[in-house]
C-alpha angles and dihedrals in degrees: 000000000000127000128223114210117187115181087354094303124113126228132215117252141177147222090271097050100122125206110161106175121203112194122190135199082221111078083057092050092048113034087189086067095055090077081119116347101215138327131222133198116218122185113206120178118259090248118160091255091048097048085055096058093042084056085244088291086171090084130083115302082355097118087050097048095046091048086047078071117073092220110193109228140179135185126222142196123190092346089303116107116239101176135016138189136066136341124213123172117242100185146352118218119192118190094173136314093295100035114060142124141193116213110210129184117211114214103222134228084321101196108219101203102048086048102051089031082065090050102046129078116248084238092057090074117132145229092014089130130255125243150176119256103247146137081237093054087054101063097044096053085057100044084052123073092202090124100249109097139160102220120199101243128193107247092153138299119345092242138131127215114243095178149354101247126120098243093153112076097169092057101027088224113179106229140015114283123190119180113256119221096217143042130250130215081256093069097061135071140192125262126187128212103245097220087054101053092045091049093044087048095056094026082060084072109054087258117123120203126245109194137137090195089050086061102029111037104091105186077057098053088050091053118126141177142200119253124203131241112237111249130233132209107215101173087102093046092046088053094052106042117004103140138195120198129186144198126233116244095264100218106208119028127235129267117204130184117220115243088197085257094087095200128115143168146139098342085050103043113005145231111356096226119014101205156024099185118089092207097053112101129212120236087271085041103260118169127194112218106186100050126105151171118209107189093009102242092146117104128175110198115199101258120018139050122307112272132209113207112196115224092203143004112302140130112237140157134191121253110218131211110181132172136176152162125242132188118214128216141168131223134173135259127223116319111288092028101124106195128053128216135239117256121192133114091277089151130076126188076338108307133100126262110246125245096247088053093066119096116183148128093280121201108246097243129156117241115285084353095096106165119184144047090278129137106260135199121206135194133204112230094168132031134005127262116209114160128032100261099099118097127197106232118210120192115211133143124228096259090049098242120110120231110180096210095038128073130289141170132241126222120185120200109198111241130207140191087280103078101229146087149142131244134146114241121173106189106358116169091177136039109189137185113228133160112239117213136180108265095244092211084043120021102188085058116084124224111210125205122190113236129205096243126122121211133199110197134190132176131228137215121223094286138036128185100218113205117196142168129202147152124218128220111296104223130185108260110181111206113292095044145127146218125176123224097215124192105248121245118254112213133187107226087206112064104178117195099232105239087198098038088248116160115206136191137228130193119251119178130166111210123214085244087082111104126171118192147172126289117185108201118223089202131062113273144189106332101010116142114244136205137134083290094077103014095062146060114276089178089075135050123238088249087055082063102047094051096056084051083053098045094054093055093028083245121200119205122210121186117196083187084199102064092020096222119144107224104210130187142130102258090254098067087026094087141052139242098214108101131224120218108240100152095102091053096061111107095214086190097085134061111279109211130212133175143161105292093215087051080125104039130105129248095264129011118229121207116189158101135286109261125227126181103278089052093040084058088043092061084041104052083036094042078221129101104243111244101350121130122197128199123186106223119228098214102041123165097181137055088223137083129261099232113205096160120150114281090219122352120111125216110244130216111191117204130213098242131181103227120198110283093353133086124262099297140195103266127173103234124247100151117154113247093253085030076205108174116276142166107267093230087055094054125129114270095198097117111180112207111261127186129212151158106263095207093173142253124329119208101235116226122287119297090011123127132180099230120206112184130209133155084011092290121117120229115204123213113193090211145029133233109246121212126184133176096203100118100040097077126114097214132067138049090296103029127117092266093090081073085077106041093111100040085057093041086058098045084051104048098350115132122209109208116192103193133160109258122189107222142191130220090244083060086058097044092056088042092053097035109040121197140165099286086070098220090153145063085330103057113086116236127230117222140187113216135171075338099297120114116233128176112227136181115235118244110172139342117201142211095356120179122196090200091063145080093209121111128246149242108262130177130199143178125215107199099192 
């Protein structure tokens, strides 16, 4: 006899009520099967105790009122509970007013977790942490080991674009590109600890985890995984409120005396544009045609900077074309020093103008022959100058003509970080770097030593029109706030100490070429709140997680509802060795079935990762599949594979990169397929989801920093995170596969034996609500056979009913 309980209250059955069980290895094996592990109908007579209970669900709207209640319900035999979970009422007959019957389906061991886990976006998890979008978020997150990081990735060259010119003919790269020597919030990316993100996902749910693999696994516990940036569609925002502003032509330049500071900005020279409005007209009645203002949030005060007031929450930056012109002049340092230096506004918002942006009446020179008493700029091709030791060594005899086998004299010009110098030279055929050091025995005597370095070099007449093309930060404004649009300092890199006291001036002259507008960002910026919203990926479900973590281990999940804990390990560690004594349960009187284990498997197994383009170069350039691991079967029913790649992990390569101001260091690899240059705020979002070993942070070299820059300012961090994919292959003696040892063991001599078992309902309950004892799917049974005794793992068992003496389905696996 079996009872039925709904809300705590027992109903009254009868000989006929019917609850076959079916219980399958397969909903452990699979977590994404255990959405609801199995459902029984049970018909109960319509007696006065039991239309009570059912709320008398027999009348009019009653059925739907009772199933609008969620009504806990378990089902027992002999005092033991064979099934657990809810009970909902799928249909009332009435006969006549002594003969009726409710059917109800009970709703088993629905495992809440598993269930809602399959329902809710990966970037719907929980309790990770929120955050503001910083450099100095950045280094704390990586400072931290709370699980949550924004790694420095490798999408392309750490450049910037300073114009939209084709430069490059052998590429054909559209746009200007210089190397930036620091990094911006665009070139990292987060990464999530994988056991954290397991534990915060079931943990969501009101289920803990139970797992030795889980504490004492340590590749697991590095793992990490890469997140994605929420992206933005701007294309609305763009349409409201893009904006173009212009400057007026500025008639005379400006002459500005040098207060032996050499920086000036807003105060100095004034707003960068001057206007949005076409209509509006300049002192000499200019007009700008081209300029506009969408949804009119600039503003120009009287007398400060332009401001941008946003109208709702967006992340946007201004993209700046400036252009300029510059006059160059040379003055003289201290008496008896011999050489002058270049003055001219060669800086901009503190860094240097590149080379390409200069336009100017160059002297006709030959690489590294520069002849002449000329300003010359110099640029380092090979090699990094950091302190002010290195000379630049010019060869030239008396007469001024070169003779490589006469005699010739040598003049040096000491050289800094800023690239430029004067010097007169009349014939020079070589233009070296050296260091230059005190003679110890005589110190007014220098010792040279010849450097590595290579040098280009061009001269420069008295004025240059510098062209350059920028954007700055994107940060997070929300409506109602501003962002200026402030006029950029120029700066001279040479700052000489007048020995005569001597101010000079140097031209400085905005053209109305000179445009700033708006750039509405798709990825968070500056400022931007962060959390798992927009950090991780909203195109797969949490489960869809959680099954690429279990194809990599081979996991198995085990739910005891009651208790809602969550039961994790590979198969080989997931059952025991203690065996249970099945051997008198067995009904000999019906057929005993075995058959290949493998009778359903492919022709080879394949054991690997998802691809994306990087990777897919990678197999290409190696002629290999990154990570994968194949193994013919013996026993093989089928010409195919057995595919049991990741569902969604990604292989990972990782580059030796030279960030800006730190050593070659350790980066994941999310180049684009040309890695062609590219600003780092136009970047592609697409971020596939890698997967790697976090081993910590490296100290860099002496004197090395990883620099993040925002707001202009530069952040140091001491360190760098290192990543490596070494122990997350498949293949090789180390590698995952031995996770599967035993799967593939059982596919190649494994037996299935389907026999008829008699059971108890104490069998059932063990096998429903697992717990450390390890009386269920994980305990190893023990057969008797043709005589002979084999040790078997359980499957499945099916139709069983608690109400009746028959023996049941049960099927086993013998794995050798």
């Amino acid at each position: 006899m079996i009872d039925l309980y709904i809300d705590g209250k027992r109903l009254d059955t009868d000989q006929q009520t019917d609850a076959a069980i079916t219980l399958s290895i397969g909903s452990v094996e699979d977590p994404s099967q255990s959405l609801t592990a199995f459902s029984k109908s049970i018909e109960v007579p319509a007696t006065a105790r039991n239309k009570e209970i059912m709320q008398f669900a027999d009348q009019l709207h009653g059925v739907e009122q009772f199933n609008n209640a969620k009504h806990p319900a378990r089902l027992e035999a002999g005092g033991v509970v064979v099934m657990t979970g809810t009970a909902q009422i799928t249909k009332v007959t009435v006969n006549n007013l002594l003969n009726a019957s409710y059917e109800v389906n009970l709703i088993g061991a629905e495992y809440e977790w598993a269930k809602k886990a399959a329902e809710a976006k990966l970037n719907e998890t929980d309790g990770l942490g929120s955050w503001v979008f910083s450099a100095a978020t950045i280094k704390s997150l990586l400072e931290s080991n709370g699980g949550v990081y924004l790694f420095p990735v490798y999408r392309g060259q750490y450049v910037r674009r300073i114009n939209d010119e084709n430069t490059d003919r052998k590429s054909g790269t559209s746009g200007t590109f210089v190397l930036r020597p620091y990094t911006t919030l665009a070139d990292y990316l987060p990464f999530f600890n994988v056991r954290l993100l397991m534990e915060k996902i079931i943990g969501q749910y009101g289920y803990s985890i139970r797992s030795d693999f889980f504490e004492n696994n340590a590749l697991f516990g590095r793992l990490v995984v890469a997140g994605e940036w929420e992206e933005y569609d701007t294309s609305e925002l763009e349409e409201k409120y893009d904006f173009l502003a212009g400057k007026f032509a500025s008639g005379e330049p400006y002459f500005i005396v040098t207060n032996q500071r050499y920086e000036f900005g807003f105060n100095e020279i004034g707003r960068i544009v001057d206007t949005v409005r076409p209509e509006e007209e300049s002192a000499d009645e200019e007009v700008l045609e081209d300029v506009y203002d969408k949804g009119g949030c600039v503003t120009f005060p009287a007398v400060t900077e332009p401001v941008f007031t946003a109208k709702e929450d967006m992340v946007i930056g201004f993209e700046y074309n400036l252009e300029y012109v510059t006059g160059i002049s040379t003055e003289y340092a201290a008496e008896g020093d011999k050489y002058g230096k270049l003055i001219w506004f060669d800086t901009v918002d503190g860094e240097a103008v590149p080379e390409e942006c200069i336009e100017a009446d160059r002297t006709d020179i030959s690489k590294n022959t520069p002849q002449g008493e000329y300003m010359y700029i110099y640029r380092l091709t090979k090699g990094t100058i950091n302190d002010d030791k290195h000379y630049i060594r010019f060869r030239h005899n008396k007469d001024g003509e070169y003779d490589e086998n006469g005699e010739y004299d040598e003049t040096y010009v000491k050289i800094g970080q800023s690239g430029s110098f004067v010097c007169t030279v009349n014939v020079s055929s070589t233009a070296e770097v050296f260091i230059g050091e005190p003679n110890p025995i005589f110190p007014s005597r220098m010792v040279w030593k010849k450097t590595n370095m290579e040098i280009e070099m061009f001269a420069l007449d008295n004025s240059a029109t510098i062209k350059l093309k920028y954007i700055v930060e994107p940060r997070f404004l929300s409506a109602g706030e501003t962002m200026t649009i402030k006029t950029p300092v120029f700066s001279s890199s040479n700052a000489p100490n007048m020995a005569d006291g001597k101010a000079p001036y140097i031209q400085l002259a905005l053209t109305n070429n000179t445009t700033v507008k708006a750039y509405f960002c798709k990825r968070p910026g500056y400022g931007t709140a962060l959390s798992a919203k927009n950090m991780l990926q909203s195109g797969i479900t949490q489960m869809d997680f959680i099954s690429a973590v279990k194809q990599m281990f081979d996991l198995m999940f085990y739910t005891n509802a009651e208790t809602k804990e969550v039961y994790i390990e590979p198969r080989e560690a997931f059952y025991t060795s203690t065996p249970i004594d099945w051997r008198g349960r067995m009904d000999y009187s019906q057929e005993i079935e075995i058959e290949d284990a493998g009778n359903d498997i492919g022709k080879t197994v394949v054991l690997g990762y998802q691809t994306d383009d990087v990777i897919e170069r990678h197999n290409e350039e190696t002629v290999t599949e990154l990570g994968t691991y194949r193994e013919d079967i013996l026993k093989y029913h089928a010409e195919d594979e057995e595919d049991l790649t990741n569902p969604q992990f990604v292989a990972t390569t990782v580059v030796e990169e030279k960030i800006p101001g730190a050593a070659a260091i350790s980066l994941i690899d999310f180049s684009p397929d040309d890695d062609e240059p590219s600003d780092p705020w136009e970047l592609d979002l697409d971020a596939s989801m890698k997967v790697c070993e976090y081993l910590g942070m490296t100290d860099l070299p002496e004197g090395q920093s990883l620099l993040i820059r925002d707001k202009g300012v530069n952040t140091a961090i001491k360190s760098f995170p290192e990543v490596s994919f070494d122990n997350l292959h498949f293949e090789g003696a180390n590698g995952l596969k031995s996770y599967y040892a035993k799967t593939i063991e059982s596919y190649n001599y494994g037996k299935r034996i389907t026999a008829q078992v008699k059971l108890s309902p104490a069998d059932v309950e063990n096998l429903m609500l697992p717990n450390d004892l390890r009386r269920d799917f994980r305990a190893l049974y023990r057969l008797s056979i043709g005589g002979e005794d084999v040790y078997c793992r359980l499957e499945e068992i099916n139709d069983y009913d608690p109400a009746s003496a028959e023996p049941t389905e049960c099927v086993f696996l013998k794995e050798n």
